[in-house]
TORGUNU-160855 format. One record per residue (C-alpha): residue in one letter; residue number from 1; x, y, z. Coordinates in pm, 1 decimal, padded with zeros to 6 digits. Layout:
N
[r "A"; NUM; [X; Y; Z]]
...
***
This chain:
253
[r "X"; 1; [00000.0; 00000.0; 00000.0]]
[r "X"; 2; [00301.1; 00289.5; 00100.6]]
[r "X"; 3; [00414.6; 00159.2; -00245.1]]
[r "X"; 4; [00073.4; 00237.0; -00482.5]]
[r "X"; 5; [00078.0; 00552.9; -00247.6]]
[r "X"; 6; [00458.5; 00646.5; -00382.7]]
[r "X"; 7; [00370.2; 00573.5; -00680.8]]
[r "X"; 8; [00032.8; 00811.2; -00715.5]]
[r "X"; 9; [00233.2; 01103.2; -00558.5]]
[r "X"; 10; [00521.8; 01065.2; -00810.2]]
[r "X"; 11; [00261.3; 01044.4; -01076.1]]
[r "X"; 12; [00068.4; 01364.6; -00942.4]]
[r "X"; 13; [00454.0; 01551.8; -00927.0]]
[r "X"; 14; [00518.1; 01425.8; -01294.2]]
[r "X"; 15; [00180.1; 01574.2; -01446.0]]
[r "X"; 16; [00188.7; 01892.9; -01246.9]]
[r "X"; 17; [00554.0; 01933.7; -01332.6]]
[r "X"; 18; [00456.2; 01909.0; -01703.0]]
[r "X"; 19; [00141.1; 02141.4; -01638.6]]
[r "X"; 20; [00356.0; 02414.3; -01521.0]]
[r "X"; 21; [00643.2; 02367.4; -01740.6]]
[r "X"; 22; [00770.6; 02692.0; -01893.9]]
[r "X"; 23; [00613.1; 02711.4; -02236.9]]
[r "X"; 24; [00887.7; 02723.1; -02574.1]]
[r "X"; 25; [00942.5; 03100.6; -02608.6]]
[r "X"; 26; [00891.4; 03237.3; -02916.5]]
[r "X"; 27; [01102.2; 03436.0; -03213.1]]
[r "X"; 28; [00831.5; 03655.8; -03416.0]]
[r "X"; 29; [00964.8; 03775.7; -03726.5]]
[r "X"; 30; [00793.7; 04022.4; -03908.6]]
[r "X"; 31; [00871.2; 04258.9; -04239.1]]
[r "X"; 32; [00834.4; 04221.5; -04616.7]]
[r "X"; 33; [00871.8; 04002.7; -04897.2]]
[r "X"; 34; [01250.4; 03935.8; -04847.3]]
[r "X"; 35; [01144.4; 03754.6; -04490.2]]
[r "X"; 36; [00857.4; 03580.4; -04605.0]]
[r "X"; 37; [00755.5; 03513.7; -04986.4]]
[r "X"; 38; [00531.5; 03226.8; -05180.9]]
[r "X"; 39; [00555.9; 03332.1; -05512.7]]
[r "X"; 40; [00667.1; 03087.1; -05715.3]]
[r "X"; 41; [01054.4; 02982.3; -05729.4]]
[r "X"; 42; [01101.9; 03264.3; -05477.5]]
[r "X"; 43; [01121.4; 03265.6; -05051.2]]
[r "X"; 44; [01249.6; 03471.1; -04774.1]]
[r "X"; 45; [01521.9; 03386.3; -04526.7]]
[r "X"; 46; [01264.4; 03400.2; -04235.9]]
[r "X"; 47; [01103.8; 03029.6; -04432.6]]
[r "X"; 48; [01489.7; 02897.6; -04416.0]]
[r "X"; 49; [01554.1; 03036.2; -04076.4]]
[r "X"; 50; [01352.4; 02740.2; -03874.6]]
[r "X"; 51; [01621.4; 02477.6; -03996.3]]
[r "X"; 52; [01905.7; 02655.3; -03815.7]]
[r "X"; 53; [01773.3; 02668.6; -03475.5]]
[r "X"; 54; [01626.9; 02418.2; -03256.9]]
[r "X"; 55; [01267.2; 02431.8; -03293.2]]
[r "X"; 56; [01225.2; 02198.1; -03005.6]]
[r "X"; 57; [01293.9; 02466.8; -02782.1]]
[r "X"; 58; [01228.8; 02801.1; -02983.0]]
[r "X"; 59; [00881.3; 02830.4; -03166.4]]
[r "X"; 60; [00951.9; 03043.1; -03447.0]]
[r "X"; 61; [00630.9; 03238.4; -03639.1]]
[r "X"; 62; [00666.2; 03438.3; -03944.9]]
[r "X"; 63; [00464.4; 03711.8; -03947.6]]
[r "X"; 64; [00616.2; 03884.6; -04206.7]]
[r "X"; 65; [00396.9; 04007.0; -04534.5]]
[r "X"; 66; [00494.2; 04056.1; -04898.1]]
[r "X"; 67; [00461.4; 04419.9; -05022.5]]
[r "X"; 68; [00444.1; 04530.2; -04673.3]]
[r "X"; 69; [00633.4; 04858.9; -04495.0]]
[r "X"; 70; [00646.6; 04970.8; -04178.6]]
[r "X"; 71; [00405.3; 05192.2; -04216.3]]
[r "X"; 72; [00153.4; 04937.8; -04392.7]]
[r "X"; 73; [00221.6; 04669.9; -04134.3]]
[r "X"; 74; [00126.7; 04876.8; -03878.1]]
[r "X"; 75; [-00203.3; 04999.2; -04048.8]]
[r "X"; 76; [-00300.6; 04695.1; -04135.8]]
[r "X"; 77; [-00309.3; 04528.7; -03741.8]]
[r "X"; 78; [-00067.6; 04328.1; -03851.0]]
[r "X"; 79; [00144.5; 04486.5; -03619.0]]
[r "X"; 80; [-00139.4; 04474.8; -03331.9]]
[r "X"; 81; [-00169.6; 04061.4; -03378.8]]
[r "X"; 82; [00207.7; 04013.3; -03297.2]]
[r "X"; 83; [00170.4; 04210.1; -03039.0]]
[r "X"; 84; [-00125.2; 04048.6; -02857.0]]
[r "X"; 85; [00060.3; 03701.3; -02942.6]]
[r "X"; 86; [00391.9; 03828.7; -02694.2]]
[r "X"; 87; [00455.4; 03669.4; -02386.4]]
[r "X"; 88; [00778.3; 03764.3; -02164.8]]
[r "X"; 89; [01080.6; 03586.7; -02296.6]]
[r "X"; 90; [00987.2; 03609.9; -02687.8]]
[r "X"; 91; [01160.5; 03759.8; -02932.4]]
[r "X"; 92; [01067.6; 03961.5; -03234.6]]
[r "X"; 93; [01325.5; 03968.7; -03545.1]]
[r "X"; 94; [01251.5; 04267.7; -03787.8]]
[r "X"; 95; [01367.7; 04372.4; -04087.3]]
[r "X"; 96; [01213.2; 04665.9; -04314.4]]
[r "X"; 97; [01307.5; 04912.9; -04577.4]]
[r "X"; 98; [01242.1; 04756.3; -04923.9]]
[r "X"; 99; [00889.9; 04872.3; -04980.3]]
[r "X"; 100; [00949.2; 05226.0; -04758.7]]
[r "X"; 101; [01099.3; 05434.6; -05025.2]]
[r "X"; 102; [00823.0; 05647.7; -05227.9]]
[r "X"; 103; [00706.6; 05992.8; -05117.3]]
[r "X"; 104; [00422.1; 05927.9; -04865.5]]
[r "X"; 105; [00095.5; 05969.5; -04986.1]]
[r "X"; 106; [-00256.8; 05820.8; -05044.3]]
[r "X"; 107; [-00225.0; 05714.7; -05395.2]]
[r "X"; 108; [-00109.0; 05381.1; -05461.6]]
[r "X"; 109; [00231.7; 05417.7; -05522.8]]
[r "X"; 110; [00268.6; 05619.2; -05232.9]]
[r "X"; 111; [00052.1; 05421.2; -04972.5]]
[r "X"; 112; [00367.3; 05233.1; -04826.5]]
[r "X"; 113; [00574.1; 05533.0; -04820.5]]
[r "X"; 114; [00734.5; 05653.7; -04543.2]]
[r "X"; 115; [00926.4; 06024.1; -04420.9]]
[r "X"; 116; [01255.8; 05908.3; -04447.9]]
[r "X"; 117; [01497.3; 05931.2; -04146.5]]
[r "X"; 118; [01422.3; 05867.4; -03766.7]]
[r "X"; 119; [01337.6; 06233.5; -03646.9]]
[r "X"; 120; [01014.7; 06322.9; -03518.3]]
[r "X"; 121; [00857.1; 06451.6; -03828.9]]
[r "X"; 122; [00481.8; 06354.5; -03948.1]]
[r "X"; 123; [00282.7; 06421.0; -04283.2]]
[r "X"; 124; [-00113.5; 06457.6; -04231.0]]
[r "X"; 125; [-00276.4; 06303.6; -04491.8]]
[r "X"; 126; [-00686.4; 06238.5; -04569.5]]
[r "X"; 127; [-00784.6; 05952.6; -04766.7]]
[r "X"; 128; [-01094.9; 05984.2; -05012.3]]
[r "X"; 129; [-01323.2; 05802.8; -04765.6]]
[r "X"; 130; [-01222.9; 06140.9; -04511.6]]
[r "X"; 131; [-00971.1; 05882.9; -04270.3]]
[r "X"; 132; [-00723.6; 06052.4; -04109.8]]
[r "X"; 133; [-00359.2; 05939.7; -04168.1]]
[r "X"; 134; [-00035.9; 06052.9; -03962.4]]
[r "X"; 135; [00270.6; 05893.0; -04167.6]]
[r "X"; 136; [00583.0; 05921.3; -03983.7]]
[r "X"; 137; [00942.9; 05835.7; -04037.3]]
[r "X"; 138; [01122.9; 05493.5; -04066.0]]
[r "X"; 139; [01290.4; 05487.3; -03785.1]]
[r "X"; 140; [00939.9; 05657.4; -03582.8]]
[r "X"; 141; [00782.2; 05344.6; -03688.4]]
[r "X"; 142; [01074.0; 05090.9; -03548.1]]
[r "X"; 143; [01094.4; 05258.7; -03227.8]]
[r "X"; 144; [00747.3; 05180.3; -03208.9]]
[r "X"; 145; [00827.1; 04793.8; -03260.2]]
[r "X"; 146; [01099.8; 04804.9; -02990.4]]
[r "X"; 147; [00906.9; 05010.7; -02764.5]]
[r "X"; 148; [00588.4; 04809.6; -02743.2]]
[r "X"; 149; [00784.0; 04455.4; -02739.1]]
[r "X"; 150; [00972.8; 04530.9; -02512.6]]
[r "X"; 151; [00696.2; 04676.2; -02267.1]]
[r "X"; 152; [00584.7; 04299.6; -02342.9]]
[r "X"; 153; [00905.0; 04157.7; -02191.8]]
[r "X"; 154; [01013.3; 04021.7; -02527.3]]
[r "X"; 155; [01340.1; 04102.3; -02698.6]]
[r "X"; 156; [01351.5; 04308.6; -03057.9]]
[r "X"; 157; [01649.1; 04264.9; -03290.1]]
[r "X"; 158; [01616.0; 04520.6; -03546.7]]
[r "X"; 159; [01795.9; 04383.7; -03872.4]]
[r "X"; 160; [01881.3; 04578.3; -04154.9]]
[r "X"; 161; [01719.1; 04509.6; -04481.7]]
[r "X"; 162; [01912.9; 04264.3; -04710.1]]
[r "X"; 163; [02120.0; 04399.8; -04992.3]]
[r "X"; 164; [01949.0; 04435.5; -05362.3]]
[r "X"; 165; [02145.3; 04248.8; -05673.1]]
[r "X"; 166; [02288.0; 04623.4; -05769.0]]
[r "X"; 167; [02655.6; 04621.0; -05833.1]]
[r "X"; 168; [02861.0; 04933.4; -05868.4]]
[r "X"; 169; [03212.1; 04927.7; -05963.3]]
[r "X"; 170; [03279.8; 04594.7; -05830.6]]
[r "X"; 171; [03096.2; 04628.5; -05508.9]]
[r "X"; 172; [02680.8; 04556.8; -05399.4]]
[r "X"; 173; [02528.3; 04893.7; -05284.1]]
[r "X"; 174; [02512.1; 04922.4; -04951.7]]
[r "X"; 175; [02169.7; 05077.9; -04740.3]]
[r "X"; 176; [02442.0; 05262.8; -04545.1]]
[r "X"; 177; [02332.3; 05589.5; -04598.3]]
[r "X"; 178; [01936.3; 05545.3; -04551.7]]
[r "X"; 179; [01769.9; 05254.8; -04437.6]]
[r "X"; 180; [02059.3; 05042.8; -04322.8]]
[r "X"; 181; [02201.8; 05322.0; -04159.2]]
[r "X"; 182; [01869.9; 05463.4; -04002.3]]
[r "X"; 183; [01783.0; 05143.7; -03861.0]]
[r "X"; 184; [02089.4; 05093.5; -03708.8]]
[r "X"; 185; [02073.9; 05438.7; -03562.9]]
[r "X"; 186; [01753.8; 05333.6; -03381.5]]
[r "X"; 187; [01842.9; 05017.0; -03277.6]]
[r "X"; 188; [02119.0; 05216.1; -03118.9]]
[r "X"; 189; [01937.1; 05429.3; -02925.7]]
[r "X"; 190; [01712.2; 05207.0; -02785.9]]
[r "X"; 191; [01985.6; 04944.0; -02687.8]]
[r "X"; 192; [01874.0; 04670.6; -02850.5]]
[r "X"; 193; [02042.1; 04447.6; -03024.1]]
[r "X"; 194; [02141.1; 04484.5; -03475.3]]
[r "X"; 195; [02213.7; 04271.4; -03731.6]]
[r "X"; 196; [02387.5; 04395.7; -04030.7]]
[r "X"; 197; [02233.4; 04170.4; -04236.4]]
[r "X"; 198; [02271.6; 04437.2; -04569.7]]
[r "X"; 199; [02672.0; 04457.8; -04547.3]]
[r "X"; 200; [02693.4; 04099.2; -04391.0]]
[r "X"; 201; [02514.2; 03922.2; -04696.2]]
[r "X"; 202; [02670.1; 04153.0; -04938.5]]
[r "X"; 203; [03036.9; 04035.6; -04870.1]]
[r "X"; 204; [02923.7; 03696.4; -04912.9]]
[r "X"; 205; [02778.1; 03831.2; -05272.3]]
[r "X"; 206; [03146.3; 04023.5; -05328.1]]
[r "X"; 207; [03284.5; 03730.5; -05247.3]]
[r "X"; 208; [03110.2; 03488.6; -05482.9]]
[r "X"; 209; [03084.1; 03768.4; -05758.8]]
[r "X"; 210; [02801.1; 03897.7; -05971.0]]
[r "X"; 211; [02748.1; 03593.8; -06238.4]]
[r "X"; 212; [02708.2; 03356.4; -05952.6]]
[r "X"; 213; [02511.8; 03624.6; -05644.3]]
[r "X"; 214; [02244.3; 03669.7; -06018.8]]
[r "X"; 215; [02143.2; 03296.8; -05934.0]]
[r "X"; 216; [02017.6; 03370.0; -05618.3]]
[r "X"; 217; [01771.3; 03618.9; -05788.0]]
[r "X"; 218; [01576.6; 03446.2; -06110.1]]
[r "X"; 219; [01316.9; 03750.9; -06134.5]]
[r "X"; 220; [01379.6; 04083.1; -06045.4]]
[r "X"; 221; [01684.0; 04219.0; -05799.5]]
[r "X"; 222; [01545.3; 04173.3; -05432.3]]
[r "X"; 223; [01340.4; 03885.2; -05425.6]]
[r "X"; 224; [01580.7; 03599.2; -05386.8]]
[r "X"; 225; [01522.6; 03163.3; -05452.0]]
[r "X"; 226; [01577.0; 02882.6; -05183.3]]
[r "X"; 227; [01952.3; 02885.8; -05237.9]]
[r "X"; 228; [01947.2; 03281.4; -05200.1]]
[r "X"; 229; [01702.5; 03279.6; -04877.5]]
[r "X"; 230; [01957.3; 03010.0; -04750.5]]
[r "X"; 231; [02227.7; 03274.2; -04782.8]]
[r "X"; 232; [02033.2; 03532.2; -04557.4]]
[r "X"; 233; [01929.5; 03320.6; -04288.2]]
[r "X"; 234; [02250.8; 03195.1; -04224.8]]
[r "X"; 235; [02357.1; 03565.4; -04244.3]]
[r "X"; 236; [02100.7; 03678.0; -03987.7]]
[r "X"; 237; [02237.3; 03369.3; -03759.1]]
[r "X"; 238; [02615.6; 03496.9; -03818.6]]
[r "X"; 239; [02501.4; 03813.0; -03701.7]]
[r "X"; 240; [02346.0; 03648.7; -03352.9]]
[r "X"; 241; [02633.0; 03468.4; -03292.0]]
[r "X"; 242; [02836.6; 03784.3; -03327.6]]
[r "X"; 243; [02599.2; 03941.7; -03000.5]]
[r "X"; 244; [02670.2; 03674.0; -02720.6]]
[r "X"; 245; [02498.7; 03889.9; -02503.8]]
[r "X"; 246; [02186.8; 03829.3; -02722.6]]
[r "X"; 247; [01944.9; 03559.0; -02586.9]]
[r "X"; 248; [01869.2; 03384.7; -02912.4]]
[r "X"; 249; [02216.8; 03240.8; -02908.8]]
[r "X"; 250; [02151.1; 02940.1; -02681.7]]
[r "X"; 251; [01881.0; 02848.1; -02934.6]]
[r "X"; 252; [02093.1; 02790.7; -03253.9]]
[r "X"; 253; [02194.6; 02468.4; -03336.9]]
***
């Protein structure tokens, strides 16, 4: 009988152990096309990204949407949903900038258009249907990212956007005087943790050359294939393992 009793209290530890285990945490990503893309023969690094960490012990969710910006992601509650998904402990990976570039405006070339820079500067706009719109600049809208994650208790990493197939002289253009640089500025600022992923994946492009980086891009020169998504992912991991003070590290396989 003391025996069938040991045995029913062990059991009752075991399942209530389980019951309150700590739950996986979780690495949101969220941003455009190059993080998340099903067009056909194409795909972002955020799709390739699961294979290089141990998913057994870090959910990873890609929330990111082709075609959107900062400014659209946020309009569109996309942002809102991540939010209301964050628990303390998660993380949330961002990268932005390709879709950010046209004067802001209500047409449709303009909708995704941001003020460029991180300074406090708006643009009031009215749509045809009367709404209200104040767009504000790039590095406005990341702050709001890190801000309200971290307010969450998760971790941003603030990424900068990967590098185009553009060549000049021998060399990839860099985002180092706009986007790259403005994101990095922010990420600054707010003491959270960058990735470089723009100058890190274009070395590995210099490196290779421009007959062999065009492979990685069979339709225009952002969206990138398997073997091209491949090349970012493990770029975004280089630059976690470069942090060691950054959390996500113990994840990685």
């Amino acid at each position: 009988m003391p025996k069938i009793r040991l045995l029913l209290a062990l059991s009752a530890l075991l399942f209530f152990s389980a019951f309150l285990a700590k739950p996986r945490p979780t690495l949101y990503l969220i941003g455009d096309s190059t993080v998340r893309n099903t067009g056909a023969g194409q795909q972002g690094w955020g799709q390739s990204l699961p294979a290089l960490f141990d998913t057994t012990r870090l959910r990873i969710v890609n929330n990111a949407m082709a075609g959107r910006s900062t400014r659209t992601f946020i309009k569109e509650g996309r942002w809102e949903r991540t939010l209301a998904a964050l628990r303390p402990g998660d993380f949330v990976l961002m990268q932005f900038g390709h879709n950010e570039g046209s004067a802001p405006d209500t047409t449709k070339a303009g909708r995704r258009g941001v003020l460029r820079g991180t300074g406090p500067e708006t643009k009031s706009l009215t749509w045809p249907d009367g709404t209200p719109e104040t767009v504000q600049t790039y590095g406005a809208y990341l702050r709001k990212f890190i801000r309200e994650a971290k307010a969450k208790g998760a971790t941003p990493v603030v990424c900068s956007m990967i590098p185009r197939n553009e060549w000049k002289d021998g060399k990839v253009l860099r985002a180092d005087q706009d986007f790259g640089k403005w994101a990095a500025e922010v990420a600054q600022q707010e003491g959270v943790a960058f990735i470089n992923l723009n100058d890190i994946t274009a070395r590995k492009y210099e490196k290779i050359g421009p007959d062999e980086t065009k492979k990685y891009f069979p339709g225009d020169h952002t969206h990138t294939n398997p073997a091209g998504a491949q090349v970012n992912a493990e770029s975004v991991v280089e630059g976690i393992r470069t942090d060691k003070k950054l959390a996500l590290n113990k994840y990685l396989r």
